[in-house]
Predicted model as a PDB file, atoms N, CA, C, CB and O in Angstrom, pLDDT in the B-factor column:
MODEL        1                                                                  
ATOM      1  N   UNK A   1       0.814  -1.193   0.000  1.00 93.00           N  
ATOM      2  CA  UNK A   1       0.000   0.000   0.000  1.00 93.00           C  
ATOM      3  C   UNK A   1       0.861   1.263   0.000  1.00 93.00           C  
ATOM      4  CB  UNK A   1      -0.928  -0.005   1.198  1.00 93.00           C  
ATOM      5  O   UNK A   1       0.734   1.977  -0.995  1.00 93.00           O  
ATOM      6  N   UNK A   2       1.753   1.677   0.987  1.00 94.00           N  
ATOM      7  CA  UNK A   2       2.897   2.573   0.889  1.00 94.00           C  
ATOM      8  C   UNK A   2       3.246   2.811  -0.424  1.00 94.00           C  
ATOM      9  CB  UNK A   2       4.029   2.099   1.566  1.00 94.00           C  
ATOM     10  O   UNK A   2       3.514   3.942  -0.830  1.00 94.00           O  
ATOM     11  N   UNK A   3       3.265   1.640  -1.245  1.00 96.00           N  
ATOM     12  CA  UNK A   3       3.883   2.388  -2.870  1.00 96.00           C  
ATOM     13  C   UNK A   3       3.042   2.726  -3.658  1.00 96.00           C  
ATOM     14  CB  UNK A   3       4.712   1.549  -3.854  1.00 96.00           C  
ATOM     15  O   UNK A   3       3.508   3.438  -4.547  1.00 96.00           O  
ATOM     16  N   UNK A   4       1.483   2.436  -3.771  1.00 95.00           N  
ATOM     17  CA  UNK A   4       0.668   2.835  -4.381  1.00 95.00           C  
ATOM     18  C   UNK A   4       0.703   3.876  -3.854  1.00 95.00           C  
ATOM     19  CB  UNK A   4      -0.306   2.261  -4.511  1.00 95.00           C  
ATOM     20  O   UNK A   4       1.326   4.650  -4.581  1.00 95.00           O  
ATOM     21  N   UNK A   5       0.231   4.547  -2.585  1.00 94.00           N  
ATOM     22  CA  UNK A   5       0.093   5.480  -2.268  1.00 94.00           C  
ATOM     23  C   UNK A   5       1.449   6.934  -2.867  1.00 94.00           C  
ATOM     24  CB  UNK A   5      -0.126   5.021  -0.910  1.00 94.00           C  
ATOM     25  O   UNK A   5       1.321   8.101  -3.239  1.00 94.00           O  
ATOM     26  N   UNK A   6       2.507   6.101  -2.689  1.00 95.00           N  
ATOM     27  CA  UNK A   6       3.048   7.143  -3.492  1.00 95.00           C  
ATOM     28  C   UNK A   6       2.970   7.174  -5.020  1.00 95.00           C  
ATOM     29  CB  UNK A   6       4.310   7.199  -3.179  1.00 95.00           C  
ATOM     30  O   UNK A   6       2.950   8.242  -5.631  1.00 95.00           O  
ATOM     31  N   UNK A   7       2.934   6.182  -5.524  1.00 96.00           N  
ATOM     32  CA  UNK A   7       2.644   6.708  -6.807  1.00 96.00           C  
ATOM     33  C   UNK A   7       1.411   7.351  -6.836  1.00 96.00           C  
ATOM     34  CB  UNK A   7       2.674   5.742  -7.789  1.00 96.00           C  
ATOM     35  O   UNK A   7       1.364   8.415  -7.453  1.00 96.00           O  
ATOM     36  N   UNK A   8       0.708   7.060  -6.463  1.00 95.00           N  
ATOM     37  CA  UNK A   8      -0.778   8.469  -6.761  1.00 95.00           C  
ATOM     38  C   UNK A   8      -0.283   9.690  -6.080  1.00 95.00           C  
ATOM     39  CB  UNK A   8      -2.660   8.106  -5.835  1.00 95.00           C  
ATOM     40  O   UNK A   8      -1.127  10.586  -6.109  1.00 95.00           O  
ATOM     41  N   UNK A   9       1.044  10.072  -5.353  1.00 96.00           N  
ATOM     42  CA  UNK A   9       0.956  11.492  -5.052  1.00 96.00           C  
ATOM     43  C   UNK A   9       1.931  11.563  -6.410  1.00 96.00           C  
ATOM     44  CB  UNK A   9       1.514  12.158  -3.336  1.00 96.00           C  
ATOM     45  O   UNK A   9       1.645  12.434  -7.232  1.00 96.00           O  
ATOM     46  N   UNK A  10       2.938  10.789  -6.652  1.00 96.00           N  
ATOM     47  CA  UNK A  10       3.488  11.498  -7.518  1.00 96.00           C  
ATOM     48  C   UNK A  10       2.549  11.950  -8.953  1.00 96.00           C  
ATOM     49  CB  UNK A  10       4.674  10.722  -7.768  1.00 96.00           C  
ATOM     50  O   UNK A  10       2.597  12.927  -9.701  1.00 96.00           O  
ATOM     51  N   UNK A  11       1.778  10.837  -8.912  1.00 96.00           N  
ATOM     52  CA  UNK A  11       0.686  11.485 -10.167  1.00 96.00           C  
ATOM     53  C   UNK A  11      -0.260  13.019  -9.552  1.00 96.00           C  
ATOM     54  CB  UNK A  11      -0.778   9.940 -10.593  1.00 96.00           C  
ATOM     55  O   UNK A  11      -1.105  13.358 -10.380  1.00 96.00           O  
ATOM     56  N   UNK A  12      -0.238  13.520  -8.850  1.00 96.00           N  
ATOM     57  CA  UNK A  12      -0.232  14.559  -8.150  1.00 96.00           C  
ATOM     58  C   UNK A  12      -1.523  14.370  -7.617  1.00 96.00           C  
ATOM     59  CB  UNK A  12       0.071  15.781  -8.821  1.00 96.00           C  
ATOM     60  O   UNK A  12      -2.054  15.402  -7.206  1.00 96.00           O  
ATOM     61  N   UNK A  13      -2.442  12.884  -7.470  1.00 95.00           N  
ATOM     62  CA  UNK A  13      -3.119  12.682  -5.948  1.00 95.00           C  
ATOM     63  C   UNK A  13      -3.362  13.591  -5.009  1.00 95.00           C  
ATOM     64  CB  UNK A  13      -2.455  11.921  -5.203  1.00 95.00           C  
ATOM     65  O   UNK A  13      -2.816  14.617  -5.417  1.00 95.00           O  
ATOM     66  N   UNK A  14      -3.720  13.741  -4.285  1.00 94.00           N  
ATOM     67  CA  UNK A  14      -4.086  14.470  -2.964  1.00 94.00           C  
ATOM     68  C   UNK A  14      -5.386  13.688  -2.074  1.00 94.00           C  
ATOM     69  CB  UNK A  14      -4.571  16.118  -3.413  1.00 94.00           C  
ATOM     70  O   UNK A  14      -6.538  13.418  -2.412  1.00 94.00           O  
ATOM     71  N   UNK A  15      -4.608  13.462  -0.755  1.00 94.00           N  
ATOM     72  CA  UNK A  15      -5.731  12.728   0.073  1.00 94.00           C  
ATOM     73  C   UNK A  15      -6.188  13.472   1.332  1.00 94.00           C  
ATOM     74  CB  UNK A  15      -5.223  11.305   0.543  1.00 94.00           C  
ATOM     75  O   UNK A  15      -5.394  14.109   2.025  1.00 94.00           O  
ATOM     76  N   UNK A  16      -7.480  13.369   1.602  1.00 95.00           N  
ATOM     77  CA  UNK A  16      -8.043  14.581   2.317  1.00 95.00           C  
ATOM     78  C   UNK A  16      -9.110  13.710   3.412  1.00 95.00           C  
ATOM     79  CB  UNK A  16      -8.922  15.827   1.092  1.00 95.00           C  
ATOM     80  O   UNK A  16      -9.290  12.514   3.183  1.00 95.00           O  
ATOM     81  N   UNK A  17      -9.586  14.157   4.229  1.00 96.00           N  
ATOM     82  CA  UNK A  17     -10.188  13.341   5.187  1.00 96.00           C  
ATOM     83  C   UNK A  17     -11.447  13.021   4.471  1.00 96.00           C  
ATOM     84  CB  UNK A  17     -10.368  14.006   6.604  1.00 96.00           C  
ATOM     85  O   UNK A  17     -11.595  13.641   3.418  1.00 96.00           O  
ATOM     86  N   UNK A  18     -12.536  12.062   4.857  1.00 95.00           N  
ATOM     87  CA  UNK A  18     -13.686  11.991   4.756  1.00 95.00           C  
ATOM     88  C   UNK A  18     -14.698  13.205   4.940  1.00 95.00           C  
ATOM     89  CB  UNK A  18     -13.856  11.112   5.454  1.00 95.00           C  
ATOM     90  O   UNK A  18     -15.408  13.518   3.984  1.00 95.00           O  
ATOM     91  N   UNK A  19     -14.772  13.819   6.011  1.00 95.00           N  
ATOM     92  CA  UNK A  19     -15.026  14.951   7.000  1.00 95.00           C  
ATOM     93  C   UNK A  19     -14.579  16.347   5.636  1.00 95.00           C  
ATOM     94  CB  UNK A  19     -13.708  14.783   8.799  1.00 95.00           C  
ATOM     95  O   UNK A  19     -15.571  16.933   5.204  1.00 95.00           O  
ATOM     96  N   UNK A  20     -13.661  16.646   5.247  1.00 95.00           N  
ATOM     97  CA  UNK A  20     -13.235  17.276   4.133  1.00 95.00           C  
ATOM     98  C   UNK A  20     -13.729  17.363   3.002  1.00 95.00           C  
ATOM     99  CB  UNK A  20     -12.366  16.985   3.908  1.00 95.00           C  
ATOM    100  O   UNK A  20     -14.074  18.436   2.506  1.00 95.00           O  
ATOM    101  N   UNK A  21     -13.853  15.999   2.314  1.00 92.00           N  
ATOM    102  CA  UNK A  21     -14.523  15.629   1.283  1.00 92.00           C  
ATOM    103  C   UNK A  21     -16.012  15.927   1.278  1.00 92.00           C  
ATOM    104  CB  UNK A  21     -14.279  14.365   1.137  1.00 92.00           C  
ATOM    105  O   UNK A  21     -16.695  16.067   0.263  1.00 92.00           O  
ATOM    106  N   UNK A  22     -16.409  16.003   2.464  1.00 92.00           N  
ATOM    107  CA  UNK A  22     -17.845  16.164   2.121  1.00 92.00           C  
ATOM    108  C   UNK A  22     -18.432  17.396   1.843  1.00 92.00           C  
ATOM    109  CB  UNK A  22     -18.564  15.706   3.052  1.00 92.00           C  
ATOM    110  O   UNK A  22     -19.492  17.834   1.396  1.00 92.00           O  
ATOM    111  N   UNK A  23     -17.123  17.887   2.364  1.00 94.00           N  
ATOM    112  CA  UNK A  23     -17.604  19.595   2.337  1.00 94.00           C  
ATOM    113  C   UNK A  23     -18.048  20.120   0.908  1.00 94.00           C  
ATOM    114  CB  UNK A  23     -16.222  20.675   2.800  1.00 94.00           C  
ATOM    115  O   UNK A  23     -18.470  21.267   0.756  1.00 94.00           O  
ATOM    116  N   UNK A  24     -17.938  19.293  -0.034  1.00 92.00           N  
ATOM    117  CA  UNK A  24     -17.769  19.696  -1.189  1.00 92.00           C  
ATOM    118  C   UNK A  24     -18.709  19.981  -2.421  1.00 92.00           C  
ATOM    119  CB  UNK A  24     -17.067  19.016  -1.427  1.00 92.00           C  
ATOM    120  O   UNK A  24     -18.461  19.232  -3.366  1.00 92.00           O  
ATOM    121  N   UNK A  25     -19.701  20.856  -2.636  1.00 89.00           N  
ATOM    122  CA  UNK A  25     -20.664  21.781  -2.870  1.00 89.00           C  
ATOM    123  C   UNK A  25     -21.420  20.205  -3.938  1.00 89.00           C  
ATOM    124  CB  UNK A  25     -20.012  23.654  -3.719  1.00 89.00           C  
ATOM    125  O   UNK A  25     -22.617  19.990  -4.127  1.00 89.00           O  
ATOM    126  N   UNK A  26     -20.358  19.450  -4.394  1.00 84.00           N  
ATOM    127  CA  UNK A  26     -21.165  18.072  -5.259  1.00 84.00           C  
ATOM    128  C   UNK A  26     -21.873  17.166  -4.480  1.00 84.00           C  
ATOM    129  CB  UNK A  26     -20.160  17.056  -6.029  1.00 84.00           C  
ATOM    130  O   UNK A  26     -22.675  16.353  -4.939  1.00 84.00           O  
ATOM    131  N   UNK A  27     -21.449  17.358  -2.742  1.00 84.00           N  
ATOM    132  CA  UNK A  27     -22.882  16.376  -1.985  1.00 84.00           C  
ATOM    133  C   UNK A  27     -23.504  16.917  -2.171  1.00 84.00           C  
ATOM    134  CB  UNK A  27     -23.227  15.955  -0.647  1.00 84.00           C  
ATOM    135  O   UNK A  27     -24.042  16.583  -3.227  1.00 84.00           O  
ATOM    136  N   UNK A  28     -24.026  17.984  -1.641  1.00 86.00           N  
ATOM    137  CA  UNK A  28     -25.285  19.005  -1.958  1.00 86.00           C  
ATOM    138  C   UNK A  28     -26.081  18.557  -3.148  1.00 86.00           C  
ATOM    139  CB  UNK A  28     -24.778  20.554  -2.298  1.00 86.00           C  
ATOM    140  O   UNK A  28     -27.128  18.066  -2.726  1.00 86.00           O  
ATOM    141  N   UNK A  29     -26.045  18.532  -3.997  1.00 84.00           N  
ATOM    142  CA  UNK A  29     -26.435  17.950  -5.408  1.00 84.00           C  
ATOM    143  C   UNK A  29     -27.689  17.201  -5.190  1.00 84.00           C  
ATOM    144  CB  UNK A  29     -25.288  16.944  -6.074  1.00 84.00           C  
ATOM    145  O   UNK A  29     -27.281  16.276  -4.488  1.00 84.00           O  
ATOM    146  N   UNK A  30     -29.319  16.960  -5.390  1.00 83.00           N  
ATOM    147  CA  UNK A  30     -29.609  16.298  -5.308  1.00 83.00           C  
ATOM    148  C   UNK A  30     -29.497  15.027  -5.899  1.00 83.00           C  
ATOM    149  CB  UNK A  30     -30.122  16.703  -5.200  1.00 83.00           C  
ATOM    150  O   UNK A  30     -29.189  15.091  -7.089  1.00 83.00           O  
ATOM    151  N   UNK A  31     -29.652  13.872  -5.444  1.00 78.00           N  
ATOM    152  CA  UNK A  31     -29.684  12.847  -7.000  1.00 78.00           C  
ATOM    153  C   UNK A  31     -30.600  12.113  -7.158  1.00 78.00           C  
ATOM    154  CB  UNK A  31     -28.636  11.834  -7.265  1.00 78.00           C  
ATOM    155  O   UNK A  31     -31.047  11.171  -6.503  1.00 78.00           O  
ATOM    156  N   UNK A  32     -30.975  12.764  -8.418  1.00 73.00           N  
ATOM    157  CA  UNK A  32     -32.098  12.478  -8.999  1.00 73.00           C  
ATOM    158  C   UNK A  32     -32.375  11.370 -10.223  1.00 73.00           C  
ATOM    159  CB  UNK A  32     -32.416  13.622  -9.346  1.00 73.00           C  
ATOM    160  O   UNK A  32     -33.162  11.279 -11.165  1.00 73.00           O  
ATOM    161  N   UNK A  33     -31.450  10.705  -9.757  1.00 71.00           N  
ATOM    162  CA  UNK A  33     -31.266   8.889 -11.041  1.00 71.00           C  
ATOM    163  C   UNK A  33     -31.701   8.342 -10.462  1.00 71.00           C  
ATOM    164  CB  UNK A  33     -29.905   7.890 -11.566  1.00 71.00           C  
ATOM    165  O   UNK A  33     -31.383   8.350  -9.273  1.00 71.00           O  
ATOM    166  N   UNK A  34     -33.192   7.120 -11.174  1.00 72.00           N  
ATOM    167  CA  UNK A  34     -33.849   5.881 -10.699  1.00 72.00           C  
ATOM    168  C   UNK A  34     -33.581   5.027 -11.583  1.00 72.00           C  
ATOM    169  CB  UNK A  34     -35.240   5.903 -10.472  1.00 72.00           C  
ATOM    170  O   UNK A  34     -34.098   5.203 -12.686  1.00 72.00           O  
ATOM    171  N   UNK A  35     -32.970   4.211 -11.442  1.00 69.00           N  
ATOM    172  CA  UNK A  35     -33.149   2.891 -12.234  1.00 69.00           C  
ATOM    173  C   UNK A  35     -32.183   1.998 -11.867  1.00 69.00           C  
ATOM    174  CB  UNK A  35     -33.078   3.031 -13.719  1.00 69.00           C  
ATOM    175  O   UNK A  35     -31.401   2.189 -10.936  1.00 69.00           O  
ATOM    176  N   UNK A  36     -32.218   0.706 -12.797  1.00 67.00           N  
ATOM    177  CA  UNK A  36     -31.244  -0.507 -12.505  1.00 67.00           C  
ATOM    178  C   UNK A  36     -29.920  -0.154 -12.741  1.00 67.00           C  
ATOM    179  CB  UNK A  36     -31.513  -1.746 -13.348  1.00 67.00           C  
ATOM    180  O   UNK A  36     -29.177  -1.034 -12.307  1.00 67.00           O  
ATOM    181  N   UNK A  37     -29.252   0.874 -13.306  1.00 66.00           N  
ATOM    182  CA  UNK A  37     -27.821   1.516 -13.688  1.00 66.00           C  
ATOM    183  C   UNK A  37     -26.773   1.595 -12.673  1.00 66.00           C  
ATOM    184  CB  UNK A  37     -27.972   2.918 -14.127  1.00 66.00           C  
ATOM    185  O   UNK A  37     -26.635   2.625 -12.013  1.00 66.00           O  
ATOM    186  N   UNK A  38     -26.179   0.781 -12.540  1.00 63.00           N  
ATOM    187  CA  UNK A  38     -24.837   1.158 -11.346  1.00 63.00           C  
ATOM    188  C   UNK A  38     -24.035   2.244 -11.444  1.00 63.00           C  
ATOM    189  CB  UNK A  38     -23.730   0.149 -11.288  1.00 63.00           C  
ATOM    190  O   UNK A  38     -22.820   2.181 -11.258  1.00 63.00           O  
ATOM    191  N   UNK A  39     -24.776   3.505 -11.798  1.00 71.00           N  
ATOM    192  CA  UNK A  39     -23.719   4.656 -12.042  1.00 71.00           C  
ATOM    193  C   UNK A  39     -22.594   5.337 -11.424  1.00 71.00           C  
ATOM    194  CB  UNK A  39     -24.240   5.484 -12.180  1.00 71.00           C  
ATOM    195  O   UNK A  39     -22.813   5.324 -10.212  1.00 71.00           O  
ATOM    196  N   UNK A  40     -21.903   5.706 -11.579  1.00 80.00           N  
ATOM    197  CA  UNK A  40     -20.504   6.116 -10.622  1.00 80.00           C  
ATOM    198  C   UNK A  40     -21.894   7.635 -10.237  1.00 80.00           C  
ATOM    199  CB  UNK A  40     -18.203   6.616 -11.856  1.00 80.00           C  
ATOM    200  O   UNK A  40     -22.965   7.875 -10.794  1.00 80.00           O  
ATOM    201  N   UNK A  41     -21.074   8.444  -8.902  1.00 79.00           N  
ATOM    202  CA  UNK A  41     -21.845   9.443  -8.556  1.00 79.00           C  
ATOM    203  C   UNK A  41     -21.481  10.688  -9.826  1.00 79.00           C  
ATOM    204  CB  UNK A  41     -21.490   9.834  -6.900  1.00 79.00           C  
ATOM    205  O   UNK A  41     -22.263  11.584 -10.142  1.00 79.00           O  
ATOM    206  N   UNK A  42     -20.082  10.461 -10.435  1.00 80.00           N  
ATOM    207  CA  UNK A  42     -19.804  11.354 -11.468  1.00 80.00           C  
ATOM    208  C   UNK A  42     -20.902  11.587 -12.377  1.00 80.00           C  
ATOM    209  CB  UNK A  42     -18.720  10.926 -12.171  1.00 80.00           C  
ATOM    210  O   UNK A  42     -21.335  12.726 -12.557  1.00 80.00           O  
ATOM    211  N   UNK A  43     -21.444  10.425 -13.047  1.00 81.00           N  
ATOM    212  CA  UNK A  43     -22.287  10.183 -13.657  1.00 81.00           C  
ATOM    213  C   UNK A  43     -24.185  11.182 -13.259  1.00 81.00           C  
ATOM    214  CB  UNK A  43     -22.039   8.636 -13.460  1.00 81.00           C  
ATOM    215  O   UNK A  43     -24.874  12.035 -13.817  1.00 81.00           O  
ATOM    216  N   UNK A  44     -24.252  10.270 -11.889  1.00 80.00           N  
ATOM    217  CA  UNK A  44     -25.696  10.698 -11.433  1.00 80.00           C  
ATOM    218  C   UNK A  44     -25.556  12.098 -11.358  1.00 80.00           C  
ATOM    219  CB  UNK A  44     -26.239  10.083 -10.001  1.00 80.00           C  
ATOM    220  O   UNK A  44     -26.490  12.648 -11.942  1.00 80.00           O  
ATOM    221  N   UNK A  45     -24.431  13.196 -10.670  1.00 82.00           N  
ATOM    222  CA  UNK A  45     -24.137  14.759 -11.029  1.00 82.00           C  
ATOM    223  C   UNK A  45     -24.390  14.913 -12.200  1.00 82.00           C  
ATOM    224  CB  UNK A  45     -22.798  15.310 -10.857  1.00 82.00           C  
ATOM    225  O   UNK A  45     -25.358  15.658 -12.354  1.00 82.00           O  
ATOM    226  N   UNK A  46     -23.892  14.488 -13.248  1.00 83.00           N  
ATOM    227  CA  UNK A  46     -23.768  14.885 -14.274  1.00 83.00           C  
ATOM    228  C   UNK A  46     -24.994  15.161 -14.907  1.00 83.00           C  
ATOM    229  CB  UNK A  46     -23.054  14.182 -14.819  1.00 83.00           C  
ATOM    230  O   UNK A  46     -25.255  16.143 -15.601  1.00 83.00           O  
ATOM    231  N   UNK A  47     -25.874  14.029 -14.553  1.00 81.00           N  
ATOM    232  CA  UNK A  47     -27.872  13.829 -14.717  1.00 81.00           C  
ATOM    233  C   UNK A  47     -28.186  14.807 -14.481  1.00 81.00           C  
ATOM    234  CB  UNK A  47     -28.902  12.882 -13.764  1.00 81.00           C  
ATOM    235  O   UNK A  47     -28.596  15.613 -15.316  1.00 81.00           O  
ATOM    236  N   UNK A  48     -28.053  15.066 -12.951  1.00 82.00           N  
ATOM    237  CA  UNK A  48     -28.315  15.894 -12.755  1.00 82.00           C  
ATOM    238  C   UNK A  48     -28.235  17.275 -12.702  1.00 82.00           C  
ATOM    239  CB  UNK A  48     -28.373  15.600 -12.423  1.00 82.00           C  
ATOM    240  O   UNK A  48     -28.997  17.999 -12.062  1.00 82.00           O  
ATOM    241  N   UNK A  49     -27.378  17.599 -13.330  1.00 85.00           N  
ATOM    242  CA  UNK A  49     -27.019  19.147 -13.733  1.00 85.00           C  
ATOM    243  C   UNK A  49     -27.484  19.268 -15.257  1.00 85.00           C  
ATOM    244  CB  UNK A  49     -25.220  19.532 -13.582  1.00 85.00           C  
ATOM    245  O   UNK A  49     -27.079  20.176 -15.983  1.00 85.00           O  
ATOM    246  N   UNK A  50     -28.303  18.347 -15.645  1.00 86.00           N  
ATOM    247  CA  UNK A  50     -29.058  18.138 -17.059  1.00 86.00           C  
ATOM    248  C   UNK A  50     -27.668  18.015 -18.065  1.00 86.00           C  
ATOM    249  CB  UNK A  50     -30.261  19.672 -17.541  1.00 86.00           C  
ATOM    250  O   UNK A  50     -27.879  18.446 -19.199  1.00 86.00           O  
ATOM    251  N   UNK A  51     -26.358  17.522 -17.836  1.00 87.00           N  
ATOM    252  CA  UNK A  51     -25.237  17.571 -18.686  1.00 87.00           C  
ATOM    253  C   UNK A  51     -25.242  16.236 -19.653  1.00 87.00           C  
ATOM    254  CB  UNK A  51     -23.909  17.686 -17.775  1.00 87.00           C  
ATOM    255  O   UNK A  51     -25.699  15.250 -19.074  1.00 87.00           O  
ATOM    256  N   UNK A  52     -24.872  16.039 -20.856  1.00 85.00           N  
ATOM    257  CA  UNK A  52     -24.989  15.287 -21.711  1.00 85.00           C  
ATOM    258  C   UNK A  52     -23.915  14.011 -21.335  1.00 85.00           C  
ATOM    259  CB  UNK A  52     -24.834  16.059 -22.956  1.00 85.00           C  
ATOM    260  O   UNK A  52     -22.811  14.190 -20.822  1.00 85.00           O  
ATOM    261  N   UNK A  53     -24.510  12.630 -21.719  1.00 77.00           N  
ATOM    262  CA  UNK A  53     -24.188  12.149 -21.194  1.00 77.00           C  
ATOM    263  C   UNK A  53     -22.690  11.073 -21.994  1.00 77.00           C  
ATOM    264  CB  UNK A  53     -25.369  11.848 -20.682  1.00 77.00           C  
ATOM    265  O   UNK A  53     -22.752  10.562 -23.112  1.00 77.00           O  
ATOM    266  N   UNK A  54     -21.861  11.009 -21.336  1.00 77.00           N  
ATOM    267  CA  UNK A  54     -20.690  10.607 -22.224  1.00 77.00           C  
ATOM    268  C   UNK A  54     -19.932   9.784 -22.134  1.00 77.00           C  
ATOM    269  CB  UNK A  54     -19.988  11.278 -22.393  1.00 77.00           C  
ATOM    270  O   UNK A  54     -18.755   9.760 -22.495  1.00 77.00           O  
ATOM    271  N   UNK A  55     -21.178   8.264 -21.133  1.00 73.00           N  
ATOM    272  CA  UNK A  55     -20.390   7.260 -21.427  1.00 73.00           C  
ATOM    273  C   UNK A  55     -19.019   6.949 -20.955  1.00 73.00           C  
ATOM    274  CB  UNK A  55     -20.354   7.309 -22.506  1.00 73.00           C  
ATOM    275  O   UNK A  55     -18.116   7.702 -20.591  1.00 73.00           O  
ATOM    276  N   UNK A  56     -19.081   5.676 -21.048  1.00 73.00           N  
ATOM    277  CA  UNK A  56     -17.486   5.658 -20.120  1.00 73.00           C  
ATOM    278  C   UNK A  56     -16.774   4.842 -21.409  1.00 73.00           C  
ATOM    279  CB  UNK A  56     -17.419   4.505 -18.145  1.00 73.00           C  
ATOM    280  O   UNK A  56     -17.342   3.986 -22.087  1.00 73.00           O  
ATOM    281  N   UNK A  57     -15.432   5.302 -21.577  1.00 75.00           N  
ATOM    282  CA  UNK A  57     -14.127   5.030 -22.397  1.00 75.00           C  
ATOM    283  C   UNK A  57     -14.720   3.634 -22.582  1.00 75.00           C  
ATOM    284  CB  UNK A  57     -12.427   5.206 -21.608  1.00 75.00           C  
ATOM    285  O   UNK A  57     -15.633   3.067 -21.982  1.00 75.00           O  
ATOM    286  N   UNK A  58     -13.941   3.252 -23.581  1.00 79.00           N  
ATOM    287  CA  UNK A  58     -13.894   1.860 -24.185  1.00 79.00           C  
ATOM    288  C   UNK A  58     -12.373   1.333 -23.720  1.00 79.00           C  
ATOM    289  CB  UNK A  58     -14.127   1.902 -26.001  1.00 79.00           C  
ATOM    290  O   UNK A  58     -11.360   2.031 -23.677  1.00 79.00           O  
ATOM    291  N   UNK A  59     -12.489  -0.112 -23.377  1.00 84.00           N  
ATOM    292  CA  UNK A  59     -11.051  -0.784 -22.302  1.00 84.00           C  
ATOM    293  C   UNK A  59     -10.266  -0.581 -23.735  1.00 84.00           C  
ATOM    294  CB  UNK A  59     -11.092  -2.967 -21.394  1.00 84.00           C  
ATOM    295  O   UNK A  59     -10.745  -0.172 -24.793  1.00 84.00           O  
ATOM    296  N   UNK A  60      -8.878  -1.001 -23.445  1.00 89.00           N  
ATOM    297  CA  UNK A  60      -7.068  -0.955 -23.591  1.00 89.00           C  
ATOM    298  C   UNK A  60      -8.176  -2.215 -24.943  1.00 89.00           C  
ATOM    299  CB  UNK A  60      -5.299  -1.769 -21.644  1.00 89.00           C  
ATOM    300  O   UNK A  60      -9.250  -2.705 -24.594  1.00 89.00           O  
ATOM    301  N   UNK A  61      -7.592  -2.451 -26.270  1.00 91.00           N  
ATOM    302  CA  UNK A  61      -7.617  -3.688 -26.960  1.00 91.00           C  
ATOM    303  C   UNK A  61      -6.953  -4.939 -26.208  1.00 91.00           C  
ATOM    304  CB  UNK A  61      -6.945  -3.459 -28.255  1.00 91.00           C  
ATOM    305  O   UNK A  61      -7.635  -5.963 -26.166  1.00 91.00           O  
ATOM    306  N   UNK A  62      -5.632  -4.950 -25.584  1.00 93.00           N  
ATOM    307  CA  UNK A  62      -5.535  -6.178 -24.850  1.00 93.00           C  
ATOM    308  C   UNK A  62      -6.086  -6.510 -23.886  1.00 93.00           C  
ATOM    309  CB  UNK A  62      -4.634  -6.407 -24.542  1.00 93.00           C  
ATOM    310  O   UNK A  62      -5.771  -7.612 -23.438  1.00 93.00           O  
ATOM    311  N   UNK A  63      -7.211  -5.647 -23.108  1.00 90.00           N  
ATOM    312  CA  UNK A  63      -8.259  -5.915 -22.243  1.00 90.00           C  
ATOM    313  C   UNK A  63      -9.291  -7.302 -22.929  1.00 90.00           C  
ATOM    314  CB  UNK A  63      -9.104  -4.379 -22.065  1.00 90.00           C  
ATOM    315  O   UNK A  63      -9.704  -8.440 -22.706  1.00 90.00           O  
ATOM    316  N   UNK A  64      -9.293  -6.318 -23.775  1.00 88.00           N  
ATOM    317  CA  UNK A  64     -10.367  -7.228 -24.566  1.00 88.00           C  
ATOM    318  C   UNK A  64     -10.256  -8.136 -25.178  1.00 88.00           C  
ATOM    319  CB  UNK A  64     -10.942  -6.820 -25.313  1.00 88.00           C  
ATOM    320  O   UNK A  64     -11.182  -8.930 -25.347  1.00 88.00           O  
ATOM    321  N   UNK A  65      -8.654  -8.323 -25.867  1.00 92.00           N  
ATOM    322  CA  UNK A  65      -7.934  -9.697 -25.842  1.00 92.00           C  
ATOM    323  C   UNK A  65      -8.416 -11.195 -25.030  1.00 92.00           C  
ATOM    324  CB  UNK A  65      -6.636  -9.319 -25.253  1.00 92.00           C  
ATOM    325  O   UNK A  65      -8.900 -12.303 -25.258  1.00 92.00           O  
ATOM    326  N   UNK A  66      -7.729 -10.054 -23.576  1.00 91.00           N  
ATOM    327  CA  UNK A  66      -8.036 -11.246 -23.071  1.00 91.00           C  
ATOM    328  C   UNK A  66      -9.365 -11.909 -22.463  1.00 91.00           C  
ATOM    329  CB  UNK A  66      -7.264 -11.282 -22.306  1.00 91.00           C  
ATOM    330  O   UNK A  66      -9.786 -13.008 -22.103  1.00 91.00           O  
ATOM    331  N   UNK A  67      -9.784 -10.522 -22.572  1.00 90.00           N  
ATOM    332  CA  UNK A  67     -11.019 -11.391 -22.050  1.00 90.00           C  
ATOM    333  C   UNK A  67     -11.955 -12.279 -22.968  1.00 90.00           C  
ATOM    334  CB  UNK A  67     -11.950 -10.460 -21.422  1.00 90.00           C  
ATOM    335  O   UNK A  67     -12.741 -13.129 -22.550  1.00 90.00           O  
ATOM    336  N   UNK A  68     -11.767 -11.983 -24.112  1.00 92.00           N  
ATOM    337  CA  UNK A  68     -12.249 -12.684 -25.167  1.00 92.00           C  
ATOM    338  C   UNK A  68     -11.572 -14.518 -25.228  1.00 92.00           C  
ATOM    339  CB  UNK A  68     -11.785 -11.658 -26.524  1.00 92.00           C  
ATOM    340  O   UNK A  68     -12.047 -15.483 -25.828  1.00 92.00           O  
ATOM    341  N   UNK A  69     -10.294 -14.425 -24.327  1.00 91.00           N  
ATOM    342  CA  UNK A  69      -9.193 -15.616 -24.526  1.00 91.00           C  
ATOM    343  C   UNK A  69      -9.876 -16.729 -22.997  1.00 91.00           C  
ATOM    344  CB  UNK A  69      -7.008 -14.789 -24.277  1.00 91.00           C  
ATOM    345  O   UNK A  69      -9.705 -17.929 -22.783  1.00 91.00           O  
ATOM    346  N   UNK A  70     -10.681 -15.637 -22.165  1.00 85.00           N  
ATOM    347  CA  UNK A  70     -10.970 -16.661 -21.108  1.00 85.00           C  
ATOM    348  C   UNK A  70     -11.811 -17.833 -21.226  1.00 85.00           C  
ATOM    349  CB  UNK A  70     -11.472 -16.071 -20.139  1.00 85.00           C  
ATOM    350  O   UNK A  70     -11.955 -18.589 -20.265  1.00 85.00           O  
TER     351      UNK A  70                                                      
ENDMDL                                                                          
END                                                                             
């Protein structure tokens, strides 16, 4: 864990308390998504600020390699 942790500061990371994090004007947000969708909260904000919606990246091709190989 120690080395992950530094590599996410060197990727310039920043870790902040729970208590901190909440402070942060995106709880406030109501959320207003119903359905069967496991959405990240990025996502349900995004709903909800009526912003268009954009899907999440398509995996690495050797992702899909392999998973195609299992």
């Amino acid at each position: 864990m120690p080395e992950l942790l530094a590599m996410m500061r060197r990727r310039g990371y920043e870790f902040v308390s729970l208590e901190t994090a909440l402070r942060d004007a995106a709880y406030r947000l109501p959320d207003e998504y119903y359905g069967t969708g496991g959405f990240s909260w990025i996502h349900r904000w995004s709903k909800t600020k009526g912003m268009a919606p954009k899907g999440e990246p398509d995996e690495p091709e050797w992702i899909a390699e392999a998973y195609k190989k299992r």
